[in-house]
C-alpha positions in Angstrom: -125.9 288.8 11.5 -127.4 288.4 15.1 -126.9 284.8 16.2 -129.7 282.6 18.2 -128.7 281.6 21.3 -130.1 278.2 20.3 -127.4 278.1 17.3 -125.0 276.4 19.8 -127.0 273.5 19.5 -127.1 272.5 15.8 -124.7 270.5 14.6 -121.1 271.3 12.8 -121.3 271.7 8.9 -117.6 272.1 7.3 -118.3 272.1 3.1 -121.4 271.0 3.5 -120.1 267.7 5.8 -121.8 267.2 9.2 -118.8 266.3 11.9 -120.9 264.8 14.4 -119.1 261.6 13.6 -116.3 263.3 14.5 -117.2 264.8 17.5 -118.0 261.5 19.1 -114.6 259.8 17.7 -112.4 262.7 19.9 -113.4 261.3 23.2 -111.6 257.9 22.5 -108.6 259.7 21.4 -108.1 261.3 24.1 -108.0 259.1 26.9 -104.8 257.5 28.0 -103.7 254.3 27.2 -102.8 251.3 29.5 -99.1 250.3 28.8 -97.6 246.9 29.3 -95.7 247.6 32.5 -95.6 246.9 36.0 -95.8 251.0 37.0 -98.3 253.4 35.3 -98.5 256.7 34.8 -100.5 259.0 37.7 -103.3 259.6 34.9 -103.8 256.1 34.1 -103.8 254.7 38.0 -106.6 257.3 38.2 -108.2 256.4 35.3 -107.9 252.6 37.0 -109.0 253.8 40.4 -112.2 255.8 39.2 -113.6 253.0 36.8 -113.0 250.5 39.7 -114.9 252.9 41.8 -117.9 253.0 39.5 -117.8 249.1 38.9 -118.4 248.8 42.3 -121.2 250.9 43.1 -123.0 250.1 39.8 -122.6 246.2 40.0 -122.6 245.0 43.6 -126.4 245.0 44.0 -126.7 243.1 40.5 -126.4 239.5 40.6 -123.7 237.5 38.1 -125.7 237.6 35.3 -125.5 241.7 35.2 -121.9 241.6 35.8 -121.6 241.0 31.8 -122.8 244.3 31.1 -119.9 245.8 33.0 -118.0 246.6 30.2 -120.8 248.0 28.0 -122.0 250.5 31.1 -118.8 251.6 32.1 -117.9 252.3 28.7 -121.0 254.3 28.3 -120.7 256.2 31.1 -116.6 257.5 30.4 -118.1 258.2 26.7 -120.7 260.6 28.4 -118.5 262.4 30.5 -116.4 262.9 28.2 -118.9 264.1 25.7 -120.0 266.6 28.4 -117.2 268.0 29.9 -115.5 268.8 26.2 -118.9 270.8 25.7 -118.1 273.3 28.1 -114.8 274.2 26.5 -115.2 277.3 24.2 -115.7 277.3 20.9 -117.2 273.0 21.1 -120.1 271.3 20.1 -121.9 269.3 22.6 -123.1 265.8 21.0 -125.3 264.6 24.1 -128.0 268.4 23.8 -129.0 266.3 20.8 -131.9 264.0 21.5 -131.8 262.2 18.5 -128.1 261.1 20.0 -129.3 260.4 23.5 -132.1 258.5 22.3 -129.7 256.6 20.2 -128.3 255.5 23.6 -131.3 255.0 25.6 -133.7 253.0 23.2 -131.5 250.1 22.6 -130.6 249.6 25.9 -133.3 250.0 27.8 -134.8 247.4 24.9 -132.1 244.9 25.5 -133.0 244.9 29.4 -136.3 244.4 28.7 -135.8 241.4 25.9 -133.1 239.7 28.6 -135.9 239.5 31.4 -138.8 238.1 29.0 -136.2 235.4 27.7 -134.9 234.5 31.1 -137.9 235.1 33.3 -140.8 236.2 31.9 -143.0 235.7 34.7 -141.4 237.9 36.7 -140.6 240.7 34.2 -144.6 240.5 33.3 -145.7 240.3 37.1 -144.3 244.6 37.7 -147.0 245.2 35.4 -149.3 244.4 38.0 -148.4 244.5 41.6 -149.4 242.1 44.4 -152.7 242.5 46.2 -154.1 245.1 43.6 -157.8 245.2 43.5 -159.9 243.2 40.8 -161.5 246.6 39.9 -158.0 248.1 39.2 -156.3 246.0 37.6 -157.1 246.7 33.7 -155.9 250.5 34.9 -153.3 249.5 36.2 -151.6 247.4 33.3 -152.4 250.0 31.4 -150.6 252.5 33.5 -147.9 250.2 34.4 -146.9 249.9 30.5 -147.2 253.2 29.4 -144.2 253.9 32.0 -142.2 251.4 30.8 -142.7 252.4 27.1 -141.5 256.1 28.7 -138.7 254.8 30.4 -136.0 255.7 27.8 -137.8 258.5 27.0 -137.0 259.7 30.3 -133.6 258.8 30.0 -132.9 260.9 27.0 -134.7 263.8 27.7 -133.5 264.3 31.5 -129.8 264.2 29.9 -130.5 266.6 26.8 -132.5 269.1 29.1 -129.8 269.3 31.8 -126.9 270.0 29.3 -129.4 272.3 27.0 -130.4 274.4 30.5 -126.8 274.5 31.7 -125.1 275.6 28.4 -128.3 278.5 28.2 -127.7 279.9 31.5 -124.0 280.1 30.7 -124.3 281.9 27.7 -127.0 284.4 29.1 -124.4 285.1 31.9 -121.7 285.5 29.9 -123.2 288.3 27.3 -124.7 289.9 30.6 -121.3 290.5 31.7 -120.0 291.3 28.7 -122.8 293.6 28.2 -122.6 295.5 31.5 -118.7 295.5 31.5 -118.8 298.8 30.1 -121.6 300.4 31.4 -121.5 298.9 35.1 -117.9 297.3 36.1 -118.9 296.3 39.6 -122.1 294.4 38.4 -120.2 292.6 35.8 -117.7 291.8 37.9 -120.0 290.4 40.2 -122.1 288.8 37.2 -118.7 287.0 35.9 -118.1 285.3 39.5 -121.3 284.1 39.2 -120.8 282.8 36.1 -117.3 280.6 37.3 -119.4 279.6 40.1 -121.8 278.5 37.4 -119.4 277.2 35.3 -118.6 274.8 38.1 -121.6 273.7 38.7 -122.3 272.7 35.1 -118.8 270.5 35.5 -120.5 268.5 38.3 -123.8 268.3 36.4 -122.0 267.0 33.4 -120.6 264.0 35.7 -123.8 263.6 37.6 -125.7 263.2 34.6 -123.7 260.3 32.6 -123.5 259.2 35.7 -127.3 259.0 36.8 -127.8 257.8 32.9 -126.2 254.4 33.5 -127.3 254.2 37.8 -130.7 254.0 36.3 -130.4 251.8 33.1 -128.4 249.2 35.9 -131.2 249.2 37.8 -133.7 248.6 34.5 -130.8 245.9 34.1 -131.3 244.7 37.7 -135.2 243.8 37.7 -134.4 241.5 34.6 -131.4 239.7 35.6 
């Protein structure tokens, strides 16, 4: 039977039982716990060090009020990457090419920001509908306009993760049966083909950081113009 190269995408059946739940439970086991002594392990001072990092750059522009939502983000974000990077071991199912999933994520976030700023200023989170100084002419366009891309805002969140990972995870597996095509018929251009596809490989590593990572930048800074 000749398999789609879209098959990778749908999710794991065993007896007739989906294991998406199960796929998103692994990340947690997996990462390592903080023990109650004075001297850690090297992976859990890095662990410490990186989420520091990111609490940092995420929170310092917000004012106190975001600084509850450090948890929740930060959280988010080691869930992603964790999510993505155990996609591109062999043989795994990757959780976040599944809008549905990522939508799951976005919608009630980006919903919560938005219910935070009309409870604690709605003036304010009404007045970006309409910036200052905008012609009388213009301004029943511009309302209009102004809500439709708030409406799309978690749209775009869900569907700029699940294209990157969907694109990536093609272009891998196109490589890869290129090579494995042309291994017997032309050794030097498969050769060439496979360093391509480490170098791609690579790549798609940093992408699956960047994008958990530019997944939470952006719903701190839908966070930020409520707060």
């Amino acid at each position: 039977m000749t398999l789609s190269f879209f098959d990778q995408f749908m999710s794991p059946v065993f007896l007739g039982i989906p294991l998406m739940a199960l796929a998103l439970v692994l990340p947690w086991i997996l990462y390592p716990k903080p023990l109650a002594r004075w001297l850690h392990s090297r992976l859990t001072t890095l662990q410490s060090w990186g989420i520091n990092l990111f609490v940092q750059q995420i929170f310092k522009p917000l004012s106190l009020g975001g600084h509850k939502w450090a948890a929740l983000l930060t959280s988010l974000m080691l869930f992603l990457i964790s999510l993505n990077m155990l996609g591109l071991l062999p043989y795994t199912f990757t959780p976040t090419t599944q809008l549905s999933l990522n939508m799951a994520f976005a919608v009630p976030l980006w919903l919560a920001t938005v219910i935070i700023g009309m409870r604690n200023q709605p003036t304010q989170s009404l007045g970006h509908l309409l910036p200052e100084g905008t012609p009388t002419l213009l301004i029943p366009v511009l309302i209009i306009i102004e809500t439709i891309s708030l409406f799309i805002r978690p749209l775009a969140l869900g569907v700029r993760l699940t294209a990157n990972l969907t694109a990536g995870h093609l272009l891998i597996q196109l490589i890869a049966t290129a090579a494995f095509v042309l291994l017997p018929l032309m050794p030097t251009v498969a050769i060439l083909t496979s360093t391509l596809l480490f170098l791609l490989t690579l790549l798609e590593v940093a992408v699956a950081m960047i994008q958990a990572y530019v997944f939470v930048l952006l719903l701190s800074l839908y966070l930020q113009e409520n707060v």
